[in-house]
C-alpha positions, 0 to 999 in steps of 0.5 A: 533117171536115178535117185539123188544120193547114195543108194538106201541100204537096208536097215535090217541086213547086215550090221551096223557099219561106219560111214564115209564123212562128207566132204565138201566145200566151205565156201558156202557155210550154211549150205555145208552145215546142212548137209553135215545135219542131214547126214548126221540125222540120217545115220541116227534114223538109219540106227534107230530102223536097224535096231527095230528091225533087229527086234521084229523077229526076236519078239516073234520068236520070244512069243512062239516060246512063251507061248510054248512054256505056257501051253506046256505048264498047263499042260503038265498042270491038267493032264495028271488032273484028268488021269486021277479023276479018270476022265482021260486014261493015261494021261499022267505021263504025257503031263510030265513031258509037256512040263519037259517041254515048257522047261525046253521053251524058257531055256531056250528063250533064255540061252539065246536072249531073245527076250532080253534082245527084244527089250535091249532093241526097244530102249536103243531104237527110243533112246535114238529117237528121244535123243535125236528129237533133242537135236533137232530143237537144238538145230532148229534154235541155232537156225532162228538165232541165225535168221534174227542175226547173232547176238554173239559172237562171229559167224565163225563161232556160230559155225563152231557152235552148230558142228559141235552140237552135231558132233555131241550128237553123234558122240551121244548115239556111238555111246548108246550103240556101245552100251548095248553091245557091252550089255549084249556082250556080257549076256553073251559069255555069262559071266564076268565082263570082258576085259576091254570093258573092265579097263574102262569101268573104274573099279577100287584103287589098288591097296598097298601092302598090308601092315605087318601085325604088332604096329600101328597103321600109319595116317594117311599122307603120312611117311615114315621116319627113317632112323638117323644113323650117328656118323663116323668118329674122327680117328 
């Protein structure tokens, strides 16, 4: 006996790729839209485990660091303490390189967003989770007026209205998932954003040429006259 459905991938290997879209029948309305749900539902799950996946050893790994950058600053804190009171000889310098070491600890931390990754993984997984919530009372409201009967419209634009409430939805988690590789991307390279990114954030109007000094801007709308030439006299 195997499990019905596709094999369960693991939300933690791998990245997270497109699925194939489910095609069926429509001769059956109700039965095809539920399927189209639970797909849909499925793949917003499946995002939401992927990223908190993502996030478990990230957050183990900004710990194990702060934890470092901690100690060391102590450290670096008590040691010369203890050599200029005399309770431990020598120990000034071996302060100095456990400050080297919680300097080491925060840039590492910092050079491989560990801790920005935690936090970006947090907020996706819960944006997910916030967003499919809002679905599922959406669906559940199409479902009771579907029961009680339509009020308005036909069934076809009952159907119309239940796949584009699935297809926000997805639009909806393709954007949260772009979002945060845009964040990712941008922390990545330190620096200005790439360039596929600055085309589709609006930025200011390009401006004309400047006025040449000794004239007066022109008002906006505005054109310029054109001086009248005197035509040809007659010979």
């Amino acid at each position: 006996m195997q499990p019905e459905g596709p094999p369960q991938e693991d939300p933690g290997s791998g990245d997270l790729t497109g699925r194939t879209f489910p095609l069926g029948d429509w001769g059956e309305p109700a039965e095809r839209l539920d399927e189209l749900y639970r797909w849909v539902e499925q793949g917003a799950l499946r995002t939401a485990d992927w990223y908190l996946a993502d996030r478990a050893w990230k957050r183990r790994g900004a710990r194990g660091l702060r934890a470092g950058a901690a100690f060391g600053a102590v450290c670096g804190g008590v040691l010369p303490l203890l050599d200029l009171t005399g309770a431990v000889g020598g120990a000034a310098p071996w302060g100095y390189v456990a400050l080297l070491l919680a300097v080491a600890c925060i840039a590492c931390d910092r050079y491989f967003g560990l801790t920005s990754g935690w936090i970006r993984d947090v907020a996706t997984a819960q944006a997910v989770q916030r967003r499919l919530q809002v679905l599922q009372f959406d669906w559940a409201s199409e479902s009771v007026r579907e029961v009680l009967g339509p009020t308005e419209g036909t069934a076809s634009e009952a159907a119309d209205r239940c796949l584009g409430v699935l297809r926000r939805f997805s639009e909806d988690i393709t954007e949260m998932v772009r979002a945060e590789t845009a964040d990712w991307m941008v922390e990545f390279r330190s620096g200005p954003a790439p360039l596929v990114m600055q085309a589709t954030v609006p930025g200011p109007a390009s401006r004309g040429p400047e006025p040449s000094p000794g004239r007066f801007p022109l008002p906006p709308g505005a054109r310029p006259n054109m001086p009248r030439q005197r035509p040809p006299e007659p010979r």
